[in-house]
N, C-alpha and C positions, 0 to 999 in steps of 0.2 A: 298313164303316168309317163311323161318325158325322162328320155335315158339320163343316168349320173353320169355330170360330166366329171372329168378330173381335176385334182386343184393342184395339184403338183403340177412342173416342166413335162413330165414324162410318168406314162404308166408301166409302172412296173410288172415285172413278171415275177412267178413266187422265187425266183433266185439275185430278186434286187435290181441290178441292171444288165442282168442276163434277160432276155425276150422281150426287148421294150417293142410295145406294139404301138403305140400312141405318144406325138409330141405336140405338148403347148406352146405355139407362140402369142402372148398377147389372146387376143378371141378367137384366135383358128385351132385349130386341132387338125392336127396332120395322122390320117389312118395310114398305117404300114402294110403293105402287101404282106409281110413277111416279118419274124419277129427280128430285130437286132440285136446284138449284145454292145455293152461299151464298155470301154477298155476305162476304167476309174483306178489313181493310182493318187496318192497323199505322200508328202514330203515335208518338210519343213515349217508343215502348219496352213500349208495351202495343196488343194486338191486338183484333181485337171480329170473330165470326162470327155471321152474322145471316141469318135467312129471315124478310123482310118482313111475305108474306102472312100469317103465323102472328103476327108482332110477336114474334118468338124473337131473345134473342141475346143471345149469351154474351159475357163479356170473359174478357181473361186476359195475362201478364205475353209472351206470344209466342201461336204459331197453336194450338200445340197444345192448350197451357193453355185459349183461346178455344174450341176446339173441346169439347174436355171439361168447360166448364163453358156451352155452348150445347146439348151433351145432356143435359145433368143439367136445363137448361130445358126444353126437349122434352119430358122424361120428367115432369117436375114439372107442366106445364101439360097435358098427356096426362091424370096422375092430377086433377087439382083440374077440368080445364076438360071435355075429352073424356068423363070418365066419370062427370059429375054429372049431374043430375038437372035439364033444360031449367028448371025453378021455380026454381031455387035460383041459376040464372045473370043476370048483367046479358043488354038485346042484342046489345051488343058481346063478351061472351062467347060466346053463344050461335051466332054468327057464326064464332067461331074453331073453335067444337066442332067445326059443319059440316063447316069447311075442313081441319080435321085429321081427320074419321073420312071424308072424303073420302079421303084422303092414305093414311092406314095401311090398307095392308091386313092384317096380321095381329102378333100381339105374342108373341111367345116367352118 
């Protein structure tokens, strides 16, 4: 039987978006070395989930919408940041590149 995939942005861990271990972009699925937590925080009827050390984060009308538009970050910064070409980066990108092919271990 082929693994279940996830149908949510991100798999949760049993504290919600404490130990996200897996994020959806689109058809890849991005495995985590390591679990993450994200920083989810609601205000005014709009929500924002956020992984600092990346500078990632999503906003969105509630958690969810946040969440799904903080993987669609991920996955967007993945492609332009993680998988260019050190020349072609600032050093503050280059910095992020690190700390994300740190982070992934592998892309489905």
């Amino acid at each position: 039987m082929p693994a279940r995939r996830p149908n949510g942005p991100t798999t949760l861990g049993a504290n919600g978006t404490d130990s996200i271990v897996q994020i959806r972009y689109g058809t890849e699925l991005f495995h985590l070395r390591q679990p993450v937590d994200l920083e989810i925080r609601s205000e005014r009827g709009h929500s924002l989930a956020a992984y600092p050390a990346l500078d990632i984060v999503g906003y969105g009308d509630d958690e969810l919408t946040a969440l799904e538009s903080f993987a669609d970050q991920f996955g967007s910064t993945w492609h332009s940041i993680a998988l260019a070409a050190d020349a072609e980066l600032t050093r503050d990108a280059r910095q992020i590149k690190k700390r994300m092919l740190n982070l992934v271990d592998r892309v489905e």
